[in-house]
TILO-759918 format. One record per atom (N, C-alpha, C, CB): x, y, z; residue in one letter; atom name. Coordinates in nm, 2 decimals. Glycine has a CB too. Example, Ala and Ser with C-alpha at 12.3 -4.5 7.8 and 13.67 -1.06 7.14 Angstrom:
x, y, z, rest, atom
1.32, -0.57, 0.78, a, N
1.23, -0.45, 0.78, a, CA
1.32, -0.33, 0.78, a, C
1.13, -0.45, 0.90, a, CB
1.28, -0.22, 0.71, s, N
1.37, -0.11, 0.71, s, CA
1.29, 0.00, 0.79, s, C
1.41, -0.06, 0.57, s, CB
//
This chain:
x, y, z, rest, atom
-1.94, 1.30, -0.77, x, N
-1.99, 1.20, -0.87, x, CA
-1.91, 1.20, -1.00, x, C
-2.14, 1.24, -0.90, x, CB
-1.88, 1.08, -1.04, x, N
-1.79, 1.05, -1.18, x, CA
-1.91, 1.08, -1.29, x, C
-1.71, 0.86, -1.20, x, CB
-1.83, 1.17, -1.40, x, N
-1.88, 1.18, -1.50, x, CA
-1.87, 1.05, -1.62, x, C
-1.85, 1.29, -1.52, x, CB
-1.89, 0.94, -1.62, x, N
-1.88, 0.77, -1.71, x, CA
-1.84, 0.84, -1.84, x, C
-2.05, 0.65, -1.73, x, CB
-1.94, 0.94, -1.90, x, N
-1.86, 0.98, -2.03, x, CA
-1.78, 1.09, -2.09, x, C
-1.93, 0.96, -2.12, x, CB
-1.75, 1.14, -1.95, x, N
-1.62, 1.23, -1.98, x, CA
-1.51, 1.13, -1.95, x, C
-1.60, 1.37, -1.88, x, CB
-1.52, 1.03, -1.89, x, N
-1.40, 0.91, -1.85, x, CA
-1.38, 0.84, -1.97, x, C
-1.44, 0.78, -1.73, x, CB
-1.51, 0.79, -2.04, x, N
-1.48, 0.72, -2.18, x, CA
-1.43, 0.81, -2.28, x, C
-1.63, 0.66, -2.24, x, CB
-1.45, 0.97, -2.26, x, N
-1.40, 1.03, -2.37, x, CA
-1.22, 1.07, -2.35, x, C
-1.50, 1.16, -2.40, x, CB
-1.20, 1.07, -2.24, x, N
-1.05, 1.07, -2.20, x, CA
-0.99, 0.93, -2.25, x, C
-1.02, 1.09, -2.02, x, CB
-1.05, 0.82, -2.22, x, N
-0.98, 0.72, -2.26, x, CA
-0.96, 0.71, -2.39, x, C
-1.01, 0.62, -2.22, x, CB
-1.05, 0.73, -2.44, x, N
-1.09, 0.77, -2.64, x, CA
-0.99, 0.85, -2.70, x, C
-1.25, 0.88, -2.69, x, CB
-0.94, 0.96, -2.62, x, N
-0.89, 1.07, -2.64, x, CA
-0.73, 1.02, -2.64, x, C
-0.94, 1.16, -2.53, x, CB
-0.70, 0.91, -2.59, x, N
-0.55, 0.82, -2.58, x, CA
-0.51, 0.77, -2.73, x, C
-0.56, 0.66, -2.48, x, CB
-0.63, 0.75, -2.80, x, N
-0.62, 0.70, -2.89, x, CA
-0.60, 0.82, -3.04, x, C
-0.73, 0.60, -2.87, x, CB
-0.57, 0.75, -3.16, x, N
-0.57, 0.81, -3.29, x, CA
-0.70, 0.76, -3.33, x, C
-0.45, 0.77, -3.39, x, CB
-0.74, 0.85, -3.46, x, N
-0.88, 0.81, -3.45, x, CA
-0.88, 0.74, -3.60, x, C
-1.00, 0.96, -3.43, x, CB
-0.96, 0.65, -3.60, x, N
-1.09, 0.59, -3.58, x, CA
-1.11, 0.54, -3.46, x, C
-1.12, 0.49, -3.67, x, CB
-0.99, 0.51, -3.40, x, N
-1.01, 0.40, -3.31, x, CA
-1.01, 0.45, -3.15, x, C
-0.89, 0.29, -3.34, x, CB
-1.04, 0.60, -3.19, x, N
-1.08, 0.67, -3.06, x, CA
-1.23, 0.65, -3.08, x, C
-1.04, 0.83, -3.05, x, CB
-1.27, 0.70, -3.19, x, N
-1.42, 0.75, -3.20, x, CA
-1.49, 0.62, -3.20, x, C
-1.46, 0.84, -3.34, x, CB
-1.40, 0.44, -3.21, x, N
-1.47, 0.33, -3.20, x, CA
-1.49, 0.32, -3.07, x, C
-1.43, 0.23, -3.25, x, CB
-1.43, 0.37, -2.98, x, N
-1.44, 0.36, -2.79, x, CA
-1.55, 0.40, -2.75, x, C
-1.33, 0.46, -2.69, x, CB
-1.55, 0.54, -2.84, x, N
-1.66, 0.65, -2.81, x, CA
-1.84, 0.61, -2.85, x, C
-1.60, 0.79, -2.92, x, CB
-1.82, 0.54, -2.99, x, N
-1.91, 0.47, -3.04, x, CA
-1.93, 0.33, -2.96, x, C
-1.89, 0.47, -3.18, x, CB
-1.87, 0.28, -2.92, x, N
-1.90, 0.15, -2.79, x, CA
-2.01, 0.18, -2.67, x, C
-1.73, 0.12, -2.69, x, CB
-1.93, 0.35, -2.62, x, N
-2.04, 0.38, -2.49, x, CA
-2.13, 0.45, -2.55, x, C
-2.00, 0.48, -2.37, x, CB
-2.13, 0.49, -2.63, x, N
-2.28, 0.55, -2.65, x, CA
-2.40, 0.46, -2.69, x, C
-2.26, 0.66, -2.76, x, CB
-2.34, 0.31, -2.77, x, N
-2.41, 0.23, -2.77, x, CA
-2.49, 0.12, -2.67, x, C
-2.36, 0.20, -2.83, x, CB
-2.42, 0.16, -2.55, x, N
-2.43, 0.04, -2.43, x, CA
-2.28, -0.07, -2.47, x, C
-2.61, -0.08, -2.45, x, CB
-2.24, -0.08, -2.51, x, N
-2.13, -0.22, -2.55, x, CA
-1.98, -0.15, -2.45, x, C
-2.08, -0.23, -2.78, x, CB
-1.98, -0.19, -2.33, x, N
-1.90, -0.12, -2.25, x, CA
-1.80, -0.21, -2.27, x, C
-1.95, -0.08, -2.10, x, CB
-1.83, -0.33, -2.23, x, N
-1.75, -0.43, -2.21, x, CA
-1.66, -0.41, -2.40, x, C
-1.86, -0.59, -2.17, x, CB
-1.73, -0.46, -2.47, x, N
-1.68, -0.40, -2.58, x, CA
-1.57, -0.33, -2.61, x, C
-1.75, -0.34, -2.61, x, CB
-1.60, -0.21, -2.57, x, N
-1.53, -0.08, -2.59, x, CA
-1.40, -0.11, -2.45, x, C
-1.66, 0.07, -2.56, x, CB
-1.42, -0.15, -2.40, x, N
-1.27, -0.19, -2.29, x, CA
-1.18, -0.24, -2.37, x, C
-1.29, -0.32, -2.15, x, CB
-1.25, -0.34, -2.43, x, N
-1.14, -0.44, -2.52, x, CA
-1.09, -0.39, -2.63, x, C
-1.20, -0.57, -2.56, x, CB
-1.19, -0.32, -2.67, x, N
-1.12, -0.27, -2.76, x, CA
-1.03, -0.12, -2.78, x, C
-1.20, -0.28, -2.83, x, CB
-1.07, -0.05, -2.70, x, N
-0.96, 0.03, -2.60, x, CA
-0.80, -0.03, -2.55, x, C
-1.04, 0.06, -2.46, x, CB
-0.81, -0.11, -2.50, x, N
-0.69, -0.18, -2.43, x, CA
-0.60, -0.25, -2.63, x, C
-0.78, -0.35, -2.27, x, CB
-0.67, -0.36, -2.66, x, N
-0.62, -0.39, -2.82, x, CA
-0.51, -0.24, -2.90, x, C
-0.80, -0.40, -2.93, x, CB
-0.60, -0.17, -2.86, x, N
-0.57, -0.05, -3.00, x, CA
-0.46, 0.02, -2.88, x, C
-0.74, 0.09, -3.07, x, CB
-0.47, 0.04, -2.77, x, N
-0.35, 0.08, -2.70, x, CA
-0.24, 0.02, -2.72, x, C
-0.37, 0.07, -2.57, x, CB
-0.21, -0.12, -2.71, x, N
-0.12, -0.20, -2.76, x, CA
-0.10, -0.24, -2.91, x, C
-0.15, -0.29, -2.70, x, CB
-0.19, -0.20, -2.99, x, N
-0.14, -0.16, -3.13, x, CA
-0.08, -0.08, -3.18, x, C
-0.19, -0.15, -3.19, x, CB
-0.12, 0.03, -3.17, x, N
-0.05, 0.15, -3.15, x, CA
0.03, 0.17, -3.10, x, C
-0.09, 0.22, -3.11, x, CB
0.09, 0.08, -2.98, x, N
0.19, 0.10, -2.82, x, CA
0.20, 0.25, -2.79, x, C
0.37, 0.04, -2.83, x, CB
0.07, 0.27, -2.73, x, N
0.04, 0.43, -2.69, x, CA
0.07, 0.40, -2.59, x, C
-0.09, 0.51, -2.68, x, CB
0.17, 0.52, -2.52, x, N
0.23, 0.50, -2.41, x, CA
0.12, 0.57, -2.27, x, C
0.39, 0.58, -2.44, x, CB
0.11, 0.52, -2.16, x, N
0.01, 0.57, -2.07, x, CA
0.05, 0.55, -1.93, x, C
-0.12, 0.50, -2.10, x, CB
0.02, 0.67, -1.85, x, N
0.03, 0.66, -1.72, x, CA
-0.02, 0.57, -1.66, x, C
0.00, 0.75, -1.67, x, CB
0.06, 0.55, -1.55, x, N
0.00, 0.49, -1.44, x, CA
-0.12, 0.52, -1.36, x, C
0.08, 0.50, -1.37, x, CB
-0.14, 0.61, -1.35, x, N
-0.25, 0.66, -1.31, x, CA
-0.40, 0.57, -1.38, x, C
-0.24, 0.82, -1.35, x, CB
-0.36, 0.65, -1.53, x, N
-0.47, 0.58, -1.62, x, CA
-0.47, 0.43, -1.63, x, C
-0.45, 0.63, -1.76, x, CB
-0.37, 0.37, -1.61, x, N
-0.35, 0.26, -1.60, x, CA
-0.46, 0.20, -1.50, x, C
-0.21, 0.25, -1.57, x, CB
-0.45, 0.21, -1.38, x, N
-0.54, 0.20, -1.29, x, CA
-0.69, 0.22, -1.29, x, C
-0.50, 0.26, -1.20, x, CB
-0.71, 0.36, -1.37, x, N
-0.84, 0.39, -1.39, x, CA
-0.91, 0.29, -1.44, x, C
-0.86, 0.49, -1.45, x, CB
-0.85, 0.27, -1.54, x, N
-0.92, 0.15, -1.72, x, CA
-0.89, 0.03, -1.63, x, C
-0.79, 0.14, -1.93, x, CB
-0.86, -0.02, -1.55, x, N
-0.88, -0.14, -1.43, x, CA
-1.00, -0.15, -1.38, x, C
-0.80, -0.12, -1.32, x, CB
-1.01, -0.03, -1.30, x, N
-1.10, 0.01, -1.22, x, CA
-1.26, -0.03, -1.33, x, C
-1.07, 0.18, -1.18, x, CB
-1.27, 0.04, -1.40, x, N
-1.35, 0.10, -1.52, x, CA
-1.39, -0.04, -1.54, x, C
-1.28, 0.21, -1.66, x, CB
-1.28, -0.06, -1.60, x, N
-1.29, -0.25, -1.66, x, CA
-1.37, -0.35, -1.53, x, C
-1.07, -0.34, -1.69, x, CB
-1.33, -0.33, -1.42, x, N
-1.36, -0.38, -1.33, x, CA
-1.51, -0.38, -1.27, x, C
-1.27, -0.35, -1.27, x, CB
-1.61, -0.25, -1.31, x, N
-1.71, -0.17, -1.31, x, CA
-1.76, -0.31, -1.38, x, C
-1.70, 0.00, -1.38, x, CB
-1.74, -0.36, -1.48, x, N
-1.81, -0.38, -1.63, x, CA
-1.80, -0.54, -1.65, x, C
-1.71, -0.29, -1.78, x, CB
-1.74, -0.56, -1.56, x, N
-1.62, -0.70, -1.50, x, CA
-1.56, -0.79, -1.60, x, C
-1.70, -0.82, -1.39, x, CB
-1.51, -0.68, -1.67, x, N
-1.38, -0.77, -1.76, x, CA
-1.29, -0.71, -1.72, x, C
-1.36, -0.77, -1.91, x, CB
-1.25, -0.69, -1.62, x, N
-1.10, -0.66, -1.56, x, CA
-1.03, -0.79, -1.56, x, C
-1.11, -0.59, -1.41, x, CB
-1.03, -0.94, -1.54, x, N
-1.00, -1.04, -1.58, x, CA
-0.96, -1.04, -1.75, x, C
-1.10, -1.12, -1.54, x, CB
-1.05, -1.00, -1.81, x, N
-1.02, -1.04, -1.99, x, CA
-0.94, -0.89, -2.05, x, C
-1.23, -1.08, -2.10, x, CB
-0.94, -0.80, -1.93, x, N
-0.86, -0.73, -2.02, x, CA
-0.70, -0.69, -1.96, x, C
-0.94, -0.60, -2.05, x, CB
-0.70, -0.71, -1.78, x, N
-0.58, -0.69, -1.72, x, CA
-0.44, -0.72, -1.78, x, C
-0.59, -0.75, -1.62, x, CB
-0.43, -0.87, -1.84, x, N
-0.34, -0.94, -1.88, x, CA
-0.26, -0.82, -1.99, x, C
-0.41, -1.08, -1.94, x, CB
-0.32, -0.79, -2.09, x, N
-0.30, -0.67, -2.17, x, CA
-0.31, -0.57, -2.12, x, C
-0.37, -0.66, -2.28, x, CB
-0.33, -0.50, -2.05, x, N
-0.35, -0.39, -1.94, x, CA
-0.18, -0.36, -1.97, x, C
-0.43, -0.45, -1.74, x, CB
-0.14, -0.48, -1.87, x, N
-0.02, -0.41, -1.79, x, CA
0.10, -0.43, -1.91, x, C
0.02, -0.49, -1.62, x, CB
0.07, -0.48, -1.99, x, N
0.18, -0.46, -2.10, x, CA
0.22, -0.37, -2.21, x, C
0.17, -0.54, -2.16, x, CB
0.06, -0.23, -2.21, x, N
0.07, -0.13, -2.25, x, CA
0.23, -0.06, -2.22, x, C
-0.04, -0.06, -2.21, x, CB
0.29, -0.01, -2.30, x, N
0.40, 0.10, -2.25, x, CA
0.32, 0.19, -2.13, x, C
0.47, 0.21, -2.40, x, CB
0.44, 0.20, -2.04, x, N
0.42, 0.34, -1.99, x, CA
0.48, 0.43, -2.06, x, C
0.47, 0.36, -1.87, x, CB
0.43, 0.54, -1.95, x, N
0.49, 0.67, -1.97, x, CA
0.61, 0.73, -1.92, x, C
0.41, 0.74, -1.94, x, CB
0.70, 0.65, -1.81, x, N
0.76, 0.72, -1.71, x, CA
0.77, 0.83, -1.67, x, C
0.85, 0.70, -1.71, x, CB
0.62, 0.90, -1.62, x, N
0.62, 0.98, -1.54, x, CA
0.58, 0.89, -1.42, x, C
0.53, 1.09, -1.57, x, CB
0.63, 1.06, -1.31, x, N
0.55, 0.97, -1.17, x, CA
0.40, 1.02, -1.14, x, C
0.64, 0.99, -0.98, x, CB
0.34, 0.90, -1.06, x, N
0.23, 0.88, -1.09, x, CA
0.21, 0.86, -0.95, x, C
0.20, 0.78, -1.19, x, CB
0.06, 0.91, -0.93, x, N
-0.03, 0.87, -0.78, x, CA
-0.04, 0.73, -0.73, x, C
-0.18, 0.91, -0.79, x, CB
-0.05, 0.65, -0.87, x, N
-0.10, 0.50, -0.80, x, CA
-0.03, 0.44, -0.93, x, C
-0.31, 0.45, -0.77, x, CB
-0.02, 0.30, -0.85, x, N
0.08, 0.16, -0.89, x, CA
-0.01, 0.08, -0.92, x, C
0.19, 0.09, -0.78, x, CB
-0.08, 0.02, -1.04, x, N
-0.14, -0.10, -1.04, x, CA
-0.08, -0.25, -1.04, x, C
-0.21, -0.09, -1.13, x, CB
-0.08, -0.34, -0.91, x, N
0.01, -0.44, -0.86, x, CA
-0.08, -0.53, -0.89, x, C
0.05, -0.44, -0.71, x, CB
-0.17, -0.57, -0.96, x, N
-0.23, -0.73, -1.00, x, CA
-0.15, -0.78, -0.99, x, C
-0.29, -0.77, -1.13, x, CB
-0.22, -0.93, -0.90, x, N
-0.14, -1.02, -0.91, x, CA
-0.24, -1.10, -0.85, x, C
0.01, -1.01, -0.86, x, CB
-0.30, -1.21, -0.89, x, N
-0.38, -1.35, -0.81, x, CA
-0.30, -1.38, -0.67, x, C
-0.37, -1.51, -0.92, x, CB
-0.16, -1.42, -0.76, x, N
-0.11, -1.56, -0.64, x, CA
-0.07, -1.45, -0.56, x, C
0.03, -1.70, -0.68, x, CB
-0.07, -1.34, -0.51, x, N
-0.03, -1.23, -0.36, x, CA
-0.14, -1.23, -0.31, x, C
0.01, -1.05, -0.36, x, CB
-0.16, -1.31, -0.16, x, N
-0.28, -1.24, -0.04, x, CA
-0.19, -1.23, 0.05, x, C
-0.43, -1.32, 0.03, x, CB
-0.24, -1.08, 0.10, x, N
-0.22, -1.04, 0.20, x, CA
-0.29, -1.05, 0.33, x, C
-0.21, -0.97, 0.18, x, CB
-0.25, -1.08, 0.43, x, N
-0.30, -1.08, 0.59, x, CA
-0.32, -0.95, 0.68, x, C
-0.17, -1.15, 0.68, x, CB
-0.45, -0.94, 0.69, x, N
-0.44, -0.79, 0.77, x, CA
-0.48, -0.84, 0.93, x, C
-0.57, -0.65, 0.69, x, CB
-0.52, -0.96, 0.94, x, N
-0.62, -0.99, 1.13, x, CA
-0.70, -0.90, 1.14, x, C
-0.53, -0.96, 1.29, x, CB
-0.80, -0.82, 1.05, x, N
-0.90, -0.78, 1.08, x, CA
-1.01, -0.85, 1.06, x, C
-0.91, -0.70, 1.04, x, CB
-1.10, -0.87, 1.20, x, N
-1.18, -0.90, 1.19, x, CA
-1.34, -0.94, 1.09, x, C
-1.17, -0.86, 1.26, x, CB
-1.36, -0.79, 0.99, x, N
-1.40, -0.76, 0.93, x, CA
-1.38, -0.84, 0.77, x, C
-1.38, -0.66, 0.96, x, CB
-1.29, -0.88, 0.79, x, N
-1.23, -0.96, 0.65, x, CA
-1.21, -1.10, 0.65, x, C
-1.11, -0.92, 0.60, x, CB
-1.18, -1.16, 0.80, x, N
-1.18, -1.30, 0.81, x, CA
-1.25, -1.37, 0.73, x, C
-1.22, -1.34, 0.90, x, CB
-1.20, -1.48, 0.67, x, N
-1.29, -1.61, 0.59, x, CA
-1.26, -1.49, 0.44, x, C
-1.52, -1.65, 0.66, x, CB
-1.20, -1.39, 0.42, x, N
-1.21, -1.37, 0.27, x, CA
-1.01, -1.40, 0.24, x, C
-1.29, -1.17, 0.22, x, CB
-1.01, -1.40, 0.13, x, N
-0.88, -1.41, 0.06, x, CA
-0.79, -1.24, -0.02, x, C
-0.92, -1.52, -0.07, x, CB
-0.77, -1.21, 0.05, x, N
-0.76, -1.05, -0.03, x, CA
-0.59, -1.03, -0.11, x, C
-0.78, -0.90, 0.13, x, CB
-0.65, -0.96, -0.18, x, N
-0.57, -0.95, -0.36, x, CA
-0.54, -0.86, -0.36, x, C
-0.64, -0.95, -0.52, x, CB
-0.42, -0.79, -0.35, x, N
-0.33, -0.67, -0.35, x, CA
-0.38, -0.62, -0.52, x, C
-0.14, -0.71, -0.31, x, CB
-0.39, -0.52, -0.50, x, N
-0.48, -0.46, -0.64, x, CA
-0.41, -0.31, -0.68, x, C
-0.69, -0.43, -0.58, x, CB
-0.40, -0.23, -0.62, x, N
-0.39, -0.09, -0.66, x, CA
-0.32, 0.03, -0.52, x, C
-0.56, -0.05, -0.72, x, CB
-0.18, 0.03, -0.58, x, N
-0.07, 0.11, -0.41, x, CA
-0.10, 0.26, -0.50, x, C
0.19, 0.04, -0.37, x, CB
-0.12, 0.33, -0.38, x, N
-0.13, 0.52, -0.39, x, CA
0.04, 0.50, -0.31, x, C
-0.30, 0.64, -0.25, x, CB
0.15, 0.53, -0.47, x, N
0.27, 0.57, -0.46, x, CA
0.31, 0.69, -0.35, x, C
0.31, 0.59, -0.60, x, CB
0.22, 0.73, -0.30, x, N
0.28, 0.85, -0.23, x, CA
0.24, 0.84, -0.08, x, C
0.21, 1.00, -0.30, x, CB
0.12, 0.76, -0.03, x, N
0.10, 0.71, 0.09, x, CA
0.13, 0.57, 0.11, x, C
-0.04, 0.73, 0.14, x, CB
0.16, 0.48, 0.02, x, N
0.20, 0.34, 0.06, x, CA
0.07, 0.27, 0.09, x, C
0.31, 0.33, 0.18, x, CB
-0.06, 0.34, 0.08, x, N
-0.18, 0.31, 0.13, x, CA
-0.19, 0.19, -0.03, x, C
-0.30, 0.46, 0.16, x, CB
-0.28, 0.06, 0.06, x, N
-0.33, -0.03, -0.06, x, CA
-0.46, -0.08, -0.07, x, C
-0.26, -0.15, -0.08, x, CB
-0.55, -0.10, -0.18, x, N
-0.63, -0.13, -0.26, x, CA
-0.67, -0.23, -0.26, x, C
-0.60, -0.10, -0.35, x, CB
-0.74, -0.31, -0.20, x, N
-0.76, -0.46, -0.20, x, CA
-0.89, -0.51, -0.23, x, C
-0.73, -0.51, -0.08, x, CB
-0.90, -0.60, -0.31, x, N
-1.01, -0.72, -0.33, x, CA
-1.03, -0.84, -0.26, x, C
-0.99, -0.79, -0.44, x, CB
-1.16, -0.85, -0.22, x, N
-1.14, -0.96, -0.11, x, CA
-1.25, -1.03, -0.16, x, C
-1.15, -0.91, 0.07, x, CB
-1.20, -1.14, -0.14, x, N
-1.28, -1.28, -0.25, x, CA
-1.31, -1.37, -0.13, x, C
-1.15, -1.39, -0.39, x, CB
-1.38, -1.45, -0.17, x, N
-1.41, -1.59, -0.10, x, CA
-1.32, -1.67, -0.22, x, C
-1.60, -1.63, -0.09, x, CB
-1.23, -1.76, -0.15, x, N
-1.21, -1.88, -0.20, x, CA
-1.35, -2.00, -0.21, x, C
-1.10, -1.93, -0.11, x, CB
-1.34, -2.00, -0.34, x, N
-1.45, -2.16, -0.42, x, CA
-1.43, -2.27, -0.35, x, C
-1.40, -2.23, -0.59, x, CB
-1.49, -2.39, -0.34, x, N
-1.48, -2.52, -0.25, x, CA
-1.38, -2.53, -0.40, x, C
-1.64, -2.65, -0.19, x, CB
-1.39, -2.52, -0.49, x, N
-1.26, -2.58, -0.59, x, CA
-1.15, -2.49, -0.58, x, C
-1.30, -2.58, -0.76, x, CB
-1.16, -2.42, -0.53, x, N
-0.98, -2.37, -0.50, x, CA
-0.97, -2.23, -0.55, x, C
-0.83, -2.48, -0.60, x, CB
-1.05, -2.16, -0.69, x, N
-1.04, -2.05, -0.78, x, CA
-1.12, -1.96, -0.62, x, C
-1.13, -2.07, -0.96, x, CB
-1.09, -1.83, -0.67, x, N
-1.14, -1.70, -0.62, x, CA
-1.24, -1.71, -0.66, x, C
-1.09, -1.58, -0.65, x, CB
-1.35, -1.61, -0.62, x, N
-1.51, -1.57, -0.63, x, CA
-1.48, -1.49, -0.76, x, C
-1.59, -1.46, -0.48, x, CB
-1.56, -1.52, -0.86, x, N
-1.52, -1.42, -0.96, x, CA
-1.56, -1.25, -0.92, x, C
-1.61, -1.47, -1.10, x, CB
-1.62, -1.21, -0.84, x, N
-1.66, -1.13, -0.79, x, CA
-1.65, -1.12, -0.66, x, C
-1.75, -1.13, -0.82, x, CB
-1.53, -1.00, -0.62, x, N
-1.48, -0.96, -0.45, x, CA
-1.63, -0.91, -0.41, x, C
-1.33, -0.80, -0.43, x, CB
-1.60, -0.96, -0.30, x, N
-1.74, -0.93, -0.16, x, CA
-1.77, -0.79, -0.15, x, C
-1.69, -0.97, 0.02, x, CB
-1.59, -0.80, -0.12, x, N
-1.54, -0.63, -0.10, x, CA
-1.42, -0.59, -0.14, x, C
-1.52, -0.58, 0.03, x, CB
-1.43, -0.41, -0.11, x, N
-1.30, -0.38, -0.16, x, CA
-1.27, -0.29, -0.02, x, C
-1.30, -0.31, -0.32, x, CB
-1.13, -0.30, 0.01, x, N
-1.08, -0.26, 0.12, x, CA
-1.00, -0.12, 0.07, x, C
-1.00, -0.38, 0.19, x, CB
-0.93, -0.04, 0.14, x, N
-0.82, 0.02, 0.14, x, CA
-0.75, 0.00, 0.27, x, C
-0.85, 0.15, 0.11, x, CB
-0.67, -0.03, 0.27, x, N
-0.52, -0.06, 0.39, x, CA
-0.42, 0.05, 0.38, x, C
-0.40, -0.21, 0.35, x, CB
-0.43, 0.07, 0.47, x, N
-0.31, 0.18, 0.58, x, CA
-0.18, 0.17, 0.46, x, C
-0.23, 0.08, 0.79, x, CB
-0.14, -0.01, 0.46, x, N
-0.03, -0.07, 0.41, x, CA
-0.05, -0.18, 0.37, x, C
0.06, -0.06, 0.47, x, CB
0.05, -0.25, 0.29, x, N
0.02, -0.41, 0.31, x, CA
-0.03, -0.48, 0.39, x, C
0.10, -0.48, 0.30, x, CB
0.00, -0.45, 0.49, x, N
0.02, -0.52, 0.61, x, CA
-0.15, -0.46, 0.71, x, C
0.21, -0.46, 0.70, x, CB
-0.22, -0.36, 0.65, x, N
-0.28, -0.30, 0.75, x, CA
-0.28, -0.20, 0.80, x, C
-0.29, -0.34, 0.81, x, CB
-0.36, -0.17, 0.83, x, N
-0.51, -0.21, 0.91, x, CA
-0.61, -0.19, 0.77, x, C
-0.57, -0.07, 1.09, x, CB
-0.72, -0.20, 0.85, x, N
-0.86, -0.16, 0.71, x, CA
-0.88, 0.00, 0.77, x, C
-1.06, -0.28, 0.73, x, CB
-0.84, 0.07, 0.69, x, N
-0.88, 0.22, 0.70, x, CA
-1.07, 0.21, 0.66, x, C
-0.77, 0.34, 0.55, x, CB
-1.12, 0.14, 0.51, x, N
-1.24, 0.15, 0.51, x, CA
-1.28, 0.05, 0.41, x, C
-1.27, 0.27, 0.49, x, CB
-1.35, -0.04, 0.41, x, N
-1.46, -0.14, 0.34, x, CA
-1.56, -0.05, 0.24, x, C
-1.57, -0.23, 0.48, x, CB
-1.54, -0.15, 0.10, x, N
-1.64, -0.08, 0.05, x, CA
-1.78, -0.22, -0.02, x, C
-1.54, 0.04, -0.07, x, CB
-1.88, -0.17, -0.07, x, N
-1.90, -0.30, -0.14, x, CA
-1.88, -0.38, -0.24, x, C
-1.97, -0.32, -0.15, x, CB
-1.94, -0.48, -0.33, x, N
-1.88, -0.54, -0.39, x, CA
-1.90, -0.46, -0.54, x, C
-1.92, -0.66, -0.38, x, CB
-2.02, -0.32, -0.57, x, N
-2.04, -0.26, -0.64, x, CA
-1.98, -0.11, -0.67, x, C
-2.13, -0.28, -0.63, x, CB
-1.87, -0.11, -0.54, x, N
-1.80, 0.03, -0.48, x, CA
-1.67, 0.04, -0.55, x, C
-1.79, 0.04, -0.31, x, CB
-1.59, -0.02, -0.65, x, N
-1.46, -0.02, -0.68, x, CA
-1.42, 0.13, -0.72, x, C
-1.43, -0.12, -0.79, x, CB
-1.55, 0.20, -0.78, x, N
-1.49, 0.33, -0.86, x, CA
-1.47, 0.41, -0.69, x, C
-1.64, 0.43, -1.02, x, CB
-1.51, 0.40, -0.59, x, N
-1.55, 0.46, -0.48, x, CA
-1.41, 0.46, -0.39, x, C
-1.68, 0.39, -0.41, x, CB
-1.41, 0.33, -0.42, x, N
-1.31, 0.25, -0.31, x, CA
-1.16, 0.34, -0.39, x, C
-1.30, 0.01, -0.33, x, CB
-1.16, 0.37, -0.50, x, N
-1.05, 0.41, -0.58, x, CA
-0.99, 0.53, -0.52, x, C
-1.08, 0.43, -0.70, x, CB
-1.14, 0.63, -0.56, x, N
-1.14, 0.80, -0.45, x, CA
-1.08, 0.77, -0.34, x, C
-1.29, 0.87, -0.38, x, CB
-1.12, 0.69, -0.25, x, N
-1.06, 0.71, -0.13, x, CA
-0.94, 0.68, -0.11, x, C
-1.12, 0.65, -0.05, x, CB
-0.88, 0.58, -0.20, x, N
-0.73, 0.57, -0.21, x, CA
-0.65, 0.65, -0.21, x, C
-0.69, 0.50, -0.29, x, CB
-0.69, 0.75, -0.32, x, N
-0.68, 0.83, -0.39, x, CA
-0.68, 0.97, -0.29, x, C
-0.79, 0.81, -0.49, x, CB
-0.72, 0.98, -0.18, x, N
-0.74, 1.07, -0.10, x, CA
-0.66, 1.09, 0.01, x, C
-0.86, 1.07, -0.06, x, CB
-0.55, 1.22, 0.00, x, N
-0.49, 1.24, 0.10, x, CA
-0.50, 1.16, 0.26, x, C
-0.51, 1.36, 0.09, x, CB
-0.39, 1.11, 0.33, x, N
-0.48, 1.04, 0.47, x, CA
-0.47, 1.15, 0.55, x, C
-0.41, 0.89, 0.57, x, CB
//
């Protein structure tokens, strides 16, 4: 089980303060969404440099809260760190990938998040809209072998922090 505010205080902890202790004061208030944005802002003010790893988490996290849309864009323009790192966060809309599993047919799936060390990937799987946009909200979240497949394991549409672990987990 994730501890939510030992996670908010690591991410707080990226920061110089005030503008740690405003992250910190976001969760303790309920204002999660809030506190993402304004976490991610002050990262890029600052240009605090940050792993990849963490990179992914505050995705994830963001994604929990579902402004992973309003905050990704700035996400990935934080400096890194150039260390190496467990996982690669690959956002990108216009990439779906094809796996022919059954299990996923009729969804559109979003290459999301590669574990640099197994090549294993992280996927969102949307319904396409009769207007053409994604589901603002994946059905599911997958983990793949590889790009290409297979589905190692399905998770739901409320499982992203879950779906992460398992990425995250030796095969």
């Amino acid at each position: 089980m994730i501890d939510e505010a030992l996670v908010w205080d690591r991410f707080a902890a990226l920061l110089p303060d005030p503008d740690g202790d405003e992250v910190r004061v976001c969760w303790a208030v309920g204002e999660q969404e809030a506190g993402l944005d304004y976490l991610v802002d002050a990262l890029l003010r600052h240009r605090v440099r940050i792993g990849e790893d963490t990179r992914a988490e505050i995705a994830v996290v963001a994604e929990g809260w579902g402004v992973r849309e309003a905050v990704t864009r700035r996400l990935v323009e934080c400096p890194g760190d150039g260390l190496p790192a467990e996982l690669e966060l690959v956002e990108g809309a216009d990439t779906v990938v094809g796996v022919g599993d059954p299990a996923l047919d009729g969804f559109l799936l979003i290459p999301w998040i590669r574990s640099t060390g197994s090549g294993r990937l992280l996927v969102r799987a949307h319904v396409e809209e009769p207007w053409g946009d994604l589901s603002l909200i994946p059905e599911y979240y997958g983990v793949l072998a590889s790009g290409q497949g297979p589905v190692l394991r399905l998770f739901e549409s409320f499982s992203a922090r879950e779906a992460l672990e398992e990425l995250r987990r030796l095969p």
